[in-house]
mmCIF file of the C-alpha atoms, coordinates in Angstrom:
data_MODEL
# 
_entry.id   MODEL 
# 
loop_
_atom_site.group_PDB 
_atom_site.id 
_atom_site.type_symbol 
_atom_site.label_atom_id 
_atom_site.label_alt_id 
_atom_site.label_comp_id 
_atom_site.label_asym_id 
_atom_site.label_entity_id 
_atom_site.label_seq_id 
_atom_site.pdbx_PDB_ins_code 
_atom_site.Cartn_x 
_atom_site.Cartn_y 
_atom_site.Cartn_z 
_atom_site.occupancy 
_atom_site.B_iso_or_equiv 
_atom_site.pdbx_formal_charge 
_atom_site.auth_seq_id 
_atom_site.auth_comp_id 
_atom_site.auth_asym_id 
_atom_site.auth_atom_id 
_atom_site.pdbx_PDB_model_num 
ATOM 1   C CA . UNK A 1 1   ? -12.019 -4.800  -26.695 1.00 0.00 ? 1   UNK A CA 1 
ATOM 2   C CA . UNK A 1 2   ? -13.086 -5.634  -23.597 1.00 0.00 ? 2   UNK A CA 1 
ATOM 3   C CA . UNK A 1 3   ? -13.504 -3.056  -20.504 1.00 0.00 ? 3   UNK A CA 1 
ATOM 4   C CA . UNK A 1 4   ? -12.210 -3.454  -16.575 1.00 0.00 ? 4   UNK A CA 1 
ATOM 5   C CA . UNK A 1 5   ? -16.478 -2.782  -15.729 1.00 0.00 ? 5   UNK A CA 1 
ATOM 6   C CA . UNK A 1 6   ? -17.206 -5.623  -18.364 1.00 0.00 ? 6   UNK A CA 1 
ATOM 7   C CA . UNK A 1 7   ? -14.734 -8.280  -16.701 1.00 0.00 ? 7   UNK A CA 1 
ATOM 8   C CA . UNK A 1 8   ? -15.099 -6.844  -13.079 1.00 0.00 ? 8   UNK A CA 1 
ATOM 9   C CA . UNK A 1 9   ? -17.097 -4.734  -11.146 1.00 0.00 ? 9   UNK A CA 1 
ATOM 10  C CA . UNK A 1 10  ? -15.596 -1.099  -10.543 1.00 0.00 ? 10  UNK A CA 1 
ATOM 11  C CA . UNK A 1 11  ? -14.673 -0.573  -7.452  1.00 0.00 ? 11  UNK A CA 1 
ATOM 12  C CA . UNK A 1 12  ? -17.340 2.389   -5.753  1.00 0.00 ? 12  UNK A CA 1 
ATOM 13  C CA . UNK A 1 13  ? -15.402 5.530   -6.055  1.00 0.00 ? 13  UNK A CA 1 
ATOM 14  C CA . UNK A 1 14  ? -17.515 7.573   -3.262  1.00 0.00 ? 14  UNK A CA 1 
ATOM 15  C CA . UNK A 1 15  ? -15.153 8.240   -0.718  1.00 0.00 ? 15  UNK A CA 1 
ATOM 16  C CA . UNK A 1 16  ? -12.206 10.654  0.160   1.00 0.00 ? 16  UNK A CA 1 
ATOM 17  C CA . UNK A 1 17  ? -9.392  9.255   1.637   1.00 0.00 ? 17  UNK A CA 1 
ATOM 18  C CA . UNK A 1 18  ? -6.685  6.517   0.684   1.00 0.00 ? 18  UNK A CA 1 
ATOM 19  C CA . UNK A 1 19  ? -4.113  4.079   2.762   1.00 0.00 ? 19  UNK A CA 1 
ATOM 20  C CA . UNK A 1 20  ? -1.858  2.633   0.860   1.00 0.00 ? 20  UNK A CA 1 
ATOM 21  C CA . UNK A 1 21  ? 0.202   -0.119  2.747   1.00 0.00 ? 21  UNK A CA 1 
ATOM 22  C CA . UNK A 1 22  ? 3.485   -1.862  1.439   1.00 0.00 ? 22  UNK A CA 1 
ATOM 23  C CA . UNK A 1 23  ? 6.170   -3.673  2.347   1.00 0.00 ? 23  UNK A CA 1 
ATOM 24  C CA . UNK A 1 24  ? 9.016   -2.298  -0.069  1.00 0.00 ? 24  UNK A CA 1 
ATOM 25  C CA . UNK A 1 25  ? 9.500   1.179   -2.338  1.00 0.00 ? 25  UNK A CA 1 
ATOM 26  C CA . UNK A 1 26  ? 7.956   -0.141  -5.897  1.00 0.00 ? 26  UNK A CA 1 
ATOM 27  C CA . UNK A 1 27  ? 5.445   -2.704  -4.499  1.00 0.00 ? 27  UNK A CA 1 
ATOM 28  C CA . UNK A 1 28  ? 2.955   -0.333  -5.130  1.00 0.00 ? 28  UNK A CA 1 
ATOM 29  C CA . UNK A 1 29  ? 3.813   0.861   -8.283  1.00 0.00 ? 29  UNK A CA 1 
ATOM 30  C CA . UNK A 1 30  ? 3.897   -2.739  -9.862  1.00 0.00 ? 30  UNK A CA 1 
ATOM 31  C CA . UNK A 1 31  ? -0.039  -2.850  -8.359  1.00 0.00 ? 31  UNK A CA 1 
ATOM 32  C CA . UNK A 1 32  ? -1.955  -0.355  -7.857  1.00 0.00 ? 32  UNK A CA 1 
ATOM 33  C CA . UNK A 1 33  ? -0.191  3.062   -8.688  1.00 0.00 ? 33  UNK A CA 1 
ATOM 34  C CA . UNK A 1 34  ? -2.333  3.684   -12.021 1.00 0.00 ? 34  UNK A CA 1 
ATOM 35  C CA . UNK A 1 35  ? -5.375  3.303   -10.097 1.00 0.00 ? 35  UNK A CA 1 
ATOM 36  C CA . UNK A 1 36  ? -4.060  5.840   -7.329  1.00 0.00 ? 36  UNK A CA 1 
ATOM 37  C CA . UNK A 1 37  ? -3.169  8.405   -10.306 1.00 0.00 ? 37  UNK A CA 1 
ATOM 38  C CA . UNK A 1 38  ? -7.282  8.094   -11.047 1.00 0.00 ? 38  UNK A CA 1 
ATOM 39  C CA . UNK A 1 39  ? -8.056  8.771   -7.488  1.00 0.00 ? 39  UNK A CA 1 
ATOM 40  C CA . UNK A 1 40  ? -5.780  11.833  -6.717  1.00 0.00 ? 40  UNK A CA 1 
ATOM 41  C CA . UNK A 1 41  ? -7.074  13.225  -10.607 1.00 0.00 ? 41  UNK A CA 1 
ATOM 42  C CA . UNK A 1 42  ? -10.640 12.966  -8.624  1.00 0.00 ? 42  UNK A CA 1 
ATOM 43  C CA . UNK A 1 43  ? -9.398  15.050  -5.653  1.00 0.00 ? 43  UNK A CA 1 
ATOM 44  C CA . UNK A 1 44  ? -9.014  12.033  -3.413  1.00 0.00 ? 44  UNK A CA 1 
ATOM 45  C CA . UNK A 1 45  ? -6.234  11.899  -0.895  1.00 0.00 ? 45  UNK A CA 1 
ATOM 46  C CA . UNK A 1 46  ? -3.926  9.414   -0.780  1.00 0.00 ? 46  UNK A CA 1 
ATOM 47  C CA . UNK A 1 47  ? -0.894  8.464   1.647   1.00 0.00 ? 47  UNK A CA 1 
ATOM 48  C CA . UNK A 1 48  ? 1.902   5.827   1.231   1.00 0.00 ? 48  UNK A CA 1 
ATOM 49  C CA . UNK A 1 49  ? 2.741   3.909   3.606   1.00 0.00 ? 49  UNK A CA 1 
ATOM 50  C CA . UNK A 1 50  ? 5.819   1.501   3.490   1.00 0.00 ? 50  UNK A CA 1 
ATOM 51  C CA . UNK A 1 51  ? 7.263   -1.424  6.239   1.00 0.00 ? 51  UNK A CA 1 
ATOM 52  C CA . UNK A 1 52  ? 10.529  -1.152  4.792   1.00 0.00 ? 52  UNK A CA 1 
ATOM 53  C CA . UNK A 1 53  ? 13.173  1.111   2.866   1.00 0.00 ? 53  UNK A CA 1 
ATOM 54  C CA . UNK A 1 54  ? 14.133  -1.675  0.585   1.00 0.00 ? 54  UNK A CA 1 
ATOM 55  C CA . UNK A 1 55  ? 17.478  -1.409  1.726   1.00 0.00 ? 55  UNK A CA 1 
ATOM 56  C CA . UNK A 1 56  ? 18.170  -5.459  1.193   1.00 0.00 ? 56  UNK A CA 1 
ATOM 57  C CA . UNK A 1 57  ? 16.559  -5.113  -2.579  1.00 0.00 ? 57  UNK A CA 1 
ATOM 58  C CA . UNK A 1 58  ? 20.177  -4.139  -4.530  1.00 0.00 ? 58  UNK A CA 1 
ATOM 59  C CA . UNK A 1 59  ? 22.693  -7.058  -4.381  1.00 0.00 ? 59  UNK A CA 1 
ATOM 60  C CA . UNK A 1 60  ? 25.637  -4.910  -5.027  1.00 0.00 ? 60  UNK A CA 1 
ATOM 61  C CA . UNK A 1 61  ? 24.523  -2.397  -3.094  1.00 0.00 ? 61  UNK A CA 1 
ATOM 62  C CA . UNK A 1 62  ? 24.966  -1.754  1.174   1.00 0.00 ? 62  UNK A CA 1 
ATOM 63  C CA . UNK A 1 63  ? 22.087  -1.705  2.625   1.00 0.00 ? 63  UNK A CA 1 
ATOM 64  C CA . UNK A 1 64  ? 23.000  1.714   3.981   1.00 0.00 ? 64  UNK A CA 1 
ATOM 65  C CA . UNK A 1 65  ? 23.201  3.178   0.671   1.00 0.00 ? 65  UNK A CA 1 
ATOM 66  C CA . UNK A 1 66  ? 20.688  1.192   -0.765  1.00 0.00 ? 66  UNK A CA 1 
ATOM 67  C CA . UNK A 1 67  ? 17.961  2.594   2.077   1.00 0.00 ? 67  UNK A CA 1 
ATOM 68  C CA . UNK A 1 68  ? 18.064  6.273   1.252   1.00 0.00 ? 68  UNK A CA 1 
ATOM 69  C CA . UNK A 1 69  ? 18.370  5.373   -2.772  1.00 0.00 ? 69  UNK A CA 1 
ATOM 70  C CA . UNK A 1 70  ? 15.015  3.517   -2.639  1.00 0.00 ? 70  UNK A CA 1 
ATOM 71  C CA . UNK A 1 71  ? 13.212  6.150   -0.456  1.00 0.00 ? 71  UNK A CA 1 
ATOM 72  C CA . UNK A 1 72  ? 13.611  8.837   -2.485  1.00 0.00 ? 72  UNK A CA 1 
ATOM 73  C CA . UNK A 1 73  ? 12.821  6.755   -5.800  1.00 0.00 ? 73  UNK A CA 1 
ATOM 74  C CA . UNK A 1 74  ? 9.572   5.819   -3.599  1.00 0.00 ? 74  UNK A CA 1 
ATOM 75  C CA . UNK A 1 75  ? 8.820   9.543   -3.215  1.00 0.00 ? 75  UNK A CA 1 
ATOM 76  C CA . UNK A 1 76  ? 10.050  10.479  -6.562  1.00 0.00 ? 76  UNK A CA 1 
ATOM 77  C CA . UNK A 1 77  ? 7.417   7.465   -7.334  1.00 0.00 ? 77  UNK A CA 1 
ATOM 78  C CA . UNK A 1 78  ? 4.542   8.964   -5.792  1.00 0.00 ? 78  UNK A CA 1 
ATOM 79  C CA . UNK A 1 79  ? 5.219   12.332  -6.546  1.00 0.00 ? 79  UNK A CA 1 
ATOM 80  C CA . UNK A 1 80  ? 4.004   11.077  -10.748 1.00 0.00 ? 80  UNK A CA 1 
ATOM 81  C CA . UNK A 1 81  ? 0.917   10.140  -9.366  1.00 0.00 ? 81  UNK A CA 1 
ATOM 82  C CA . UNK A 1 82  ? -0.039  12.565  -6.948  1.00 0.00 ? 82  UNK A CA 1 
ATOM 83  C CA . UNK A 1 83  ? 0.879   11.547  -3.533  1.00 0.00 ? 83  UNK A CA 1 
ATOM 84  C CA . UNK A 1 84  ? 2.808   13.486  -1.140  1.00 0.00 ? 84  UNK A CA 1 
ATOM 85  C CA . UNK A 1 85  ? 3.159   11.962  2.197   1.00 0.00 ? 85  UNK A CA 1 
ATOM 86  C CA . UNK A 1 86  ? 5.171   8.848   2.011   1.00 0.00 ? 86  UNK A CA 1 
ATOM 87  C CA . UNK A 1 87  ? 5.921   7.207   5.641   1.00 0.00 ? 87  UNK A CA 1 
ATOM 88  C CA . UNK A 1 88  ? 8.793   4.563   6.443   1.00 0.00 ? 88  UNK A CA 1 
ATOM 89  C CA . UNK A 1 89  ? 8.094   2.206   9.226   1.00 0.00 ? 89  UNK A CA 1 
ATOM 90  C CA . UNK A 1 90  ? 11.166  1.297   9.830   1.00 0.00 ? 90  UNK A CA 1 
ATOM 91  C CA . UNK A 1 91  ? 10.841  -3.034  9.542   1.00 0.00 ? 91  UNK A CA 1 
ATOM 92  C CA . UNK A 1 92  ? 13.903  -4.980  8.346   1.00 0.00 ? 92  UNK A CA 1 
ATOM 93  C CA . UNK A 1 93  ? 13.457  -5.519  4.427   1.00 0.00 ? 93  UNK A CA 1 
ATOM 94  C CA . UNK A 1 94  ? 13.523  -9.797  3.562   1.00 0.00 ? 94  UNK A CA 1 
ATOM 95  C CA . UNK A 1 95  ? 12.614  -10.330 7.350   1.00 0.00 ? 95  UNK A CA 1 
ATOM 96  C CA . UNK A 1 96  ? 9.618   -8.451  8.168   1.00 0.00 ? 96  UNK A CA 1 
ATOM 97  C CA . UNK A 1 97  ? 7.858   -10.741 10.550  1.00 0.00 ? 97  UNK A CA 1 
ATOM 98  C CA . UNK A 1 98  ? 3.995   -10.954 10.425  1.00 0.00 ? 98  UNK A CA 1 
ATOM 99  C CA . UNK A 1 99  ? 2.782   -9.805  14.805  1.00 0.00 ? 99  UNK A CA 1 
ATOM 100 C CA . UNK A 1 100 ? 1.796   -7.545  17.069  1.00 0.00 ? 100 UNK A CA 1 
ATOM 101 C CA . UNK A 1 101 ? 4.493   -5.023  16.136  1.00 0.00 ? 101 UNK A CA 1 
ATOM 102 C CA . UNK A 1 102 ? 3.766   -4.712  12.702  1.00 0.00 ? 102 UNK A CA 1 
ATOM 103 C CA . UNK A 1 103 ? -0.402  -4.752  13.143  1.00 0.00 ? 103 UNK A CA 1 
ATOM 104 C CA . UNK A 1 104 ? 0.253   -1.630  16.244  1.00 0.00 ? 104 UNK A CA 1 
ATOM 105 C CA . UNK A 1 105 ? 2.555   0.079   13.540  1.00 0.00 ? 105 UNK A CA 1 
ATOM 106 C CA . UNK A 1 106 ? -0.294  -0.116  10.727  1.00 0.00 ? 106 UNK A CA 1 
ATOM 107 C CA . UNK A 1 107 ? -3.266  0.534   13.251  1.00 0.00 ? 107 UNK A CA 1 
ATOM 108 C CA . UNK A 1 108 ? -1.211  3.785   14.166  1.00 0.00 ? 108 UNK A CA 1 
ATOM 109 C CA . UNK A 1 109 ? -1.022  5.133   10.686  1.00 0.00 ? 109 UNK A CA 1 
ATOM 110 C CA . UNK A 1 110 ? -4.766  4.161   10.097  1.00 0.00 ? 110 UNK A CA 1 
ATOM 111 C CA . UNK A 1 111 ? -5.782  5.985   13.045  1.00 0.00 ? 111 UNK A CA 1 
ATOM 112 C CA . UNK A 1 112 ? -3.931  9.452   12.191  1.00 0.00 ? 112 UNK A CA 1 
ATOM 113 C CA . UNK A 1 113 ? -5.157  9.255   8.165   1.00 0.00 ? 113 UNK A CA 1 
ATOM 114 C CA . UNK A 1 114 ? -8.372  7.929   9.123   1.00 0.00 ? 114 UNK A CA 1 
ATOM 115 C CA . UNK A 1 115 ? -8.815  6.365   5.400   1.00 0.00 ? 115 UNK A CA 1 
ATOM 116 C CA . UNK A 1 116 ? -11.644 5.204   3.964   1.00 0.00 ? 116 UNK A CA 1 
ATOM 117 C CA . UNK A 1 117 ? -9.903  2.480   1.592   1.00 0.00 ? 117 UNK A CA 1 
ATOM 118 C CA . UNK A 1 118 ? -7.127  0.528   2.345   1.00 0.00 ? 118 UNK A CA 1 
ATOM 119 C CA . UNK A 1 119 ? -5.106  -0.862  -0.482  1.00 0.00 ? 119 UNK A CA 1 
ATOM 120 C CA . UNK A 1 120 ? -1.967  -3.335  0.006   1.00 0.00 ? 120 UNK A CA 1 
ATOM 121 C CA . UNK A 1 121 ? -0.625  -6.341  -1.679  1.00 0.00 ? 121 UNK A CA 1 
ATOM 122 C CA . UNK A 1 122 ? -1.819  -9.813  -1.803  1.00 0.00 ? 122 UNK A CA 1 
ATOM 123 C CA . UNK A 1 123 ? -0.969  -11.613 1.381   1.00 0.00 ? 123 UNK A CA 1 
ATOM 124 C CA . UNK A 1 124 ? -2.036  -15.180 -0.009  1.00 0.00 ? 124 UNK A CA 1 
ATOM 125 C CA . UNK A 1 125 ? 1.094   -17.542 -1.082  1.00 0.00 ? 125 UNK A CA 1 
ATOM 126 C CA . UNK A 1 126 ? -0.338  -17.215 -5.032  1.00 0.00 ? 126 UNK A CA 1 
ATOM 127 C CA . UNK A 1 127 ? -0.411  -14.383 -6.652  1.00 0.00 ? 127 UNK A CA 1 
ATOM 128 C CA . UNK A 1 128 ? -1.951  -13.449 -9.759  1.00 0.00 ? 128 UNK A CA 1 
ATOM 129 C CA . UNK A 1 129 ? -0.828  -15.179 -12.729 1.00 0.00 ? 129 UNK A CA 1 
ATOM 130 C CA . UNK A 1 130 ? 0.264   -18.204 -10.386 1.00 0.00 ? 130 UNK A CA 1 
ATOM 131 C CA . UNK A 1 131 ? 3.292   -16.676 -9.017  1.00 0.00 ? 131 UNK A CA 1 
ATOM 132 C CA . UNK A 1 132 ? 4.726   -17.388 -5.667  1.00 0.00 ? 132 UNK A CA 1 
ATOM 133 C CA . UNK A 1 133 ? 4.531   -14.697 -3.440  1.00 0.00 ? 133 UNK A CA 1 
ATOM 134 C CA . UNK A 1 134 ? 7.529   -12.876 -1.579  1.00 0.00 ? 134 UNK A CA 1 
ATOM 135 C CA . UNK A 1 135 ? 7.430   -13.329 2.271   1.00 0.00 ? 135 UNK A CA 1 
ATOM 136 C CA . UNK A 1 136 ? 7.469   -9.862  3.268   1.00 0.00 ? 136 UNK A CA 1 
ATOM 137 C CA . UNK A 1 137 ? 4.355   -9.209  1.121   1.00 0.00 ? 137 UNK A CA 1 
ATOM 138 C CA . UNK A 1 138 ? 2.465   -11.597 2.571   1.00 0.00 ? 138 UNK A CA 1 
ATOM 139 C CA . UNK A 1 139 ? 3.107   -10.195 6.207   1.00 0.00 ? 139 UNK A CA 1 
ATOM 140 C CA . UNK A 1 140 ? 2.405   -6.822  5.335   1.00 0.00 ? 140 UNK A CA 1 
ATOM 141 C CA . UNK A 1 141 ? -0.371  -7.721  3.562   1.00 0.00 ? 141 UNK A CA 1 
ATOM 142 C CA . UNK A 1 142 ? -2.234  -10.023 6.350   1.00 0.00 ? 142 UNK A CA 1 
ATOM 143 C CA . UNK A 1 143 ? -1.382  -7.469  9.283   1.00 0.00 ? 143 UNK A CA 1 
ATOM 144 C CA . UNK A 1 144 ? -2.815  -4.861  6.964   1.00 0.00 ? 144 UNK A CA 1 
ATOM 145 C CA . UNK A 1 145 ? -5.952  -7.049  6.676   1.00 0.00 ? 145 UNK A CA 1 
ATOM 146 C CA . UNK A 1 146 ? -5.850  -7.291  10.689  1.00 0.00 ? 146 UNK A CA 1 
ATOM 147 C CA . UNK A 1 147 ? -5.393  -3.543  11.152  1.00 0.00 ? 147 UNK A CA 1 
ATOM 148 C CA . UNK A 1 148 ? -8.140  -2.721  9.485   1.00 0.00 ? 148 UNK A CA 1 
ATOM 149 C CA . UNK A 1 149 ? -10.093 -4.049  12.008  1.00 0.00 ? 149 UNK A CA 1 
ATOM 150 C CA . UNK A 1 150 ? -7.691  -3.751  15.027  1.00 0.00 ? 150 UNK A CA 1 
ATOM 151 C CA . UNK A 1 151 ? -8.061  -0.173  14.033  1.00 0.00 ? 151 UNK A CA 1 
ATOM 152 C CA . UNK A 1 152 ? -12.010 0.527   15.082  1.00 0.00 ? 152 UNK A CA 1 
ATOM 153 C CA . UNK A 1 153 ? -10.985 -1.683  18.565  1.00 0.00 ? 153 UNK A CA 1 
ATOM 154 C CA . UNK A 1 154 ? -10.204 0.679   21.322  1.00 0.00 ? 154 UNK A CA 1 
ATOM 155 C CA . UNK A 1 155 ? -9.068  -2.200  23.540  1.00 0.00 ? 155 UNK A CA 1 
ATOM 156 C CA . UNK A 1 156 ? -6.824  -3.278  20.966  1.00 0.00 ? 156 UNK A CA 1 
ATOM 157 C CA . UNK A 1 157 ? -3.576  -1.397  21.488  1.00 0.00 ? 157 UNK A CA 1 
ATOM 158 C CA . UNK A 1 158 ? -5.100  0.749   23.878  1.00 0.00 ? 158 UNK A CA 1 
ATOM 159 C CA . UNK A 1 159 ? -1.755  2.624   24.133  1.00 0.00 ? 159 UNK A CA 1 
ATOM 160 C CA . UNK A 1 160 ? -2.420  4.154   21.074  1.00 0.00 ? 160 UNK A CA 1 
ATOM 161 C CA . UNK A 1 161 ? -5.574  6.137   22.610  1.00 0.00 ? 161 UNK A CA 1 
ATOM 162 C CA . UNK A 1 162 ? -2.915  7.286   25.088  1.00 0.00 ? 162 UNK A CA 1 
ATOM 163 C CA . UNK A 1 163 ? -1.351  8.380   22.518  1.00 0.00 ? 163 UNK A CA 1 
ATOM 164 C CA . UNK A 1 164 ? -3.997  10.559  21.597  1.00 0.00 ? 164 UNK A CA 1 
ATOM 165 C CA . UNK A 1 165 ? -5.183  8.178   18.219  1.00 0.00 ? 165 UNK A CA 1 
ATOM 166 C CA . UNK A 1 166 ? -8.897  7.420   18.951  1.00 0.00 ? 166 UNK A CA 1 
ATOM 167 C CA . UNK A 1 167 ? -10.542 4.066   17.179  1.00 0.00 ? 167 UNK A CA 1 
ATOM 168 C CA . UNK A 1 168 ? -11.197 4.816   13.358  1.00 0.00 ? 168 UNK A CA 1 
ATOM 169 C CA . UNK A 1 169 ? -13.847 2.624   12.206  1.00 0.00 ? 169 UNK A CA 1 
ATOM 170 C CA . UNK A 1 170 ? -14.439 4.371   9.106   1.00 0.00 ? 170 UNK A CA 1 
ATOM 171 C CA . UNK A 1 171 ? -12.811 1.873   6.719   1.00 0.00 ? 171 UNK A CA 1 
ATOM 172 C CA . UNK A 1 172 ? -15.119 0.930   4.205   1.00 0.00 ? 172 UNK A CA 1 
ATOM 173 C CA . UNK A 1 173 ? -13.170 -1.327  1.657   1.00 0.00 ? 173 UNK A CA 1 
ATOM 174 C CA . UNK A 1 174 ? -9.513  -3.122  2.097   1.00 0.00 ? 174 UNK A CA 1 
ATOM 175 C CA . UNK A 1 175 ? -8.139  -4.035  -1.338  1.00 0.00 ? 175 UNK A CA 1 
ATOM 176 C CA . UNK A 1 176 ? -5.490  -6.397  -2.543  1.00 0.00 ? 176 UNK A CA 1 
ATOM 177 C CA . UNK A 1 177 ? -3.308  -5.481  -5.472  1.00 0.00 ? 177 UNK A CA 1 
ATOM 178 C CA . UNK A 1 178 ? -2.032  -8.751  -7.427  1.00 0.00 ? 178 UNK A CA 1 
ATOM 179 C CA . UNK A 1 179 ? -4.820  -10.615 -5.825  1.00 0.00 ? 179 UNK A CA 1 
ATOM 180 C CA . UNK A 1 180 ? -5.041  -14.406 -7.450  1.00 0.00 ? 180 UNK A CA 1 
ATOM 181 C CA . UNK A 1 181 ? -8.929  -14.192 -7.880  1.00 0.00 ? 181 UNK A CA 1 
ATOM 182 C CA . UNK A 1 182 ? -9.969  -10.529 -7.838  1.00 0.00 ? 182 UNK A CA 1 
ATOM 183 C CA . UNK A 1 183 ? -13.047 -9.219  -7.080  1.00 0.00 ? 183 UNK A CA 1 
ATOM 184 C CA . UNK A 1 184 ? -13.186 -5.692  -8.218  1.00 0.00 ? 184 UNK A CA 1 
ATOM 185 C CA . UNK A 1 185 ? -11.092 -3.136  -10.886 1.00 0.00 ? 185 UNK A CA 1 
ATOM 186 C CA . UNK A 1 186 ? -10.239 -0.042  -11.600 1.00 0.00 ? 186 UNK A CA 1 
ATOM 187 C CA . UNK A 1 187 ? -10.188 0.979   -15.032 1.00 0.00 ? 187 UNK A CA 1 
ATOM 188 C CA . UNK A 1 188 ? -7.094  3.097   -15.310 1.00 0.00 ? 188 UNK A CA 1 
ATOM 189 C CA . UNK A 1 189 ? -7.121  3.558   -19.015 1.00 0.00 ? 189 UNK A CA 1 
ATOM 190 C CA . UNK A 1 190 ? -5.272  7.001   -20.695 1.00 0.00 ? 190 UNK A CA 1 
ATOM 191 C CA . UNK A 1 191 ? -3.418  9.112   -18.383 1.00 0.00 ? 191 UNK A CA 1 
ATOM 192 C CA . UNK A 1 192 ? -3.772  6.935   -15.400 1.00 0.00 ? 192 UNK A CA 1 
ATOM 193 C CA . UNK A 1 193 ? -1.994  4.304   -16.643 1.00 0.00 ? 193 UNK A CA 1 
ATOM 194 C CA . UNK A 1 194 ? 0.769   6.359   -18.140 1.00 0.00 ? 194 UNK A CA 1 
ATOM 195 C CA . UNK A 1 195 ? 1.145   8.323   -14.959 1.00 0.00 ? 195 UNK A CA 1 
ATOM 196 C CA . UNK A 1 196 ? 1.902   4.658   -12.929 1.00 0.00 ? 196 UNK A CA 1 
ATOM 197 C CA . UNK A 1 197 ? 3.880   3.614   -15.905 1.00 0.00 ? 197 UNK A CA 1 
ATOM 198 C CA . UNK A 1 198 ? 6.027   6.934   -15.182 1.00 0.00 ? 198 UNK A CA 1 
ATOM 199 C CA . UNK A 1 199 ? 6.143   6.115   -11.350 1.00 0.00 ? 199 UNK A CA 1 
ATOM 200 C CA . UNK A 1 200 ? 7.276   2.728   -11.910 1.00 0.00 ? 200 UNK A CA 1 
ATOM 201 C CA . UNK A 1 201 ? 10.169  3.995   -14.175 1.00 0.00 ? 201 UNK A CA 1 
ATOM 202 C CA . UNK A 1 202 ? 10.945  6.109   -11.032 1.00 0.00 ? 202 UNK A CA 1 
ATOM 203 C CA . UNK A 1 203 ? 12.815  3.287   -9.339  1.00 0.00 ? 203 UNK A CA 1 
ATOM 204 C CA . UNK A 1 204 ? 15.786  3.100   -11.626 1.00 0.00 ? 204 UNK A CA 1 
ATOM 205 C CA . UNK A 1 205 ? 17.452  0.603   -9.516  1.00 0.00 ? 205 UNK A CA 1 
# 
């Protein structure tokens, strides 16, 4: 049986803190959630950070009921693998819109967890497997890509030093979950897989 080190190279595990940037509750969990129960077993902190509530994801649902169902499945979510500070930006779910709004929104959040990885979704148009991509993933994704660096660039958004949220250059790798050609794994075999298995099952809807 073949190991994720044998087909990939691990991804280095020396650092502290996580970013994890997505545009809808369960994005993550269908991605990278089993690695992110590893990194939290290893002590590593790790925040969630999501452009949208889902609230457009349930066809028979409102999107004002569906908004507060799929937040607290999110938290309930990250809760099974270790994570307790889930944020909400706020972005319309099925319209999030790939600019300056959505780059200053990640760049903020970068700057107050100061992370050392970055992990979102892939942002190209393929995914992996050959599946088409969803629109809001790829705008979440590329600004997340962006932000990374906008993030170390005082004179980009400068408002946010007024703010009081200094550069943060510190970001060593940005990862793509569901990337078509992947670079890197994680091998999340045993109770890291069963812990993003169980986070996954938290979004019932």
């Amino acid at each position: 049986m073949w190991t994720v080190d044998e087909l990939l190279p691990a991804l280095p595990e020396d650092w502290e803190r996580c970013l994890a940037v997505a545009a809808h509750p369960d994005d993550i969990e269908y991605g990278a959630a089993s690695a992110i129960a590893r990194w939290t077993a290893q002590g590593k902190q790790v925040t969630y950070l999501l452009a949208t509530r889902g609230e457009a994801g349930i066809d028979a649902m409102h999107p004002d009921q569906a908004a507060p169902l799929r937040e607290e499945e999110q938290r309930a979510g990250a809760r099974e693998v270790g994570v307790d500070v889930v944020e909400f930006l706020d972005h319309r779910d099925g319209v999030v819109e790939y600019g300056s709004d959505l780059r200053r929104d990640i760049v903020r959040a970068i700057r107050r967890h100061r992370p050392d990885v970055i992990v979102s979704g892939a942002f190209t148009v393929r995914m992996v497997g050959g599946m088409t991509n969803q629109a809001d993933h790829r705008a979440v994704g590329l600004a997340t890509l962006d932000a990374a660096r906008d993030a170390g660039n005082r004179w980009i958004f400068p408002e946010l030093v007024d703010e009081g949220l200094p550069p943060w250059g510190g970001v060593r790798y940005v990862c793509f979950a569901g990337a078509e050609r992947p670079t890197h794994g994680v091998d999340v075999t045993g109770e890291p897989l069963q812990r993003g298995i169980a986070s996954l099952a938290a979004h019932a809807e």
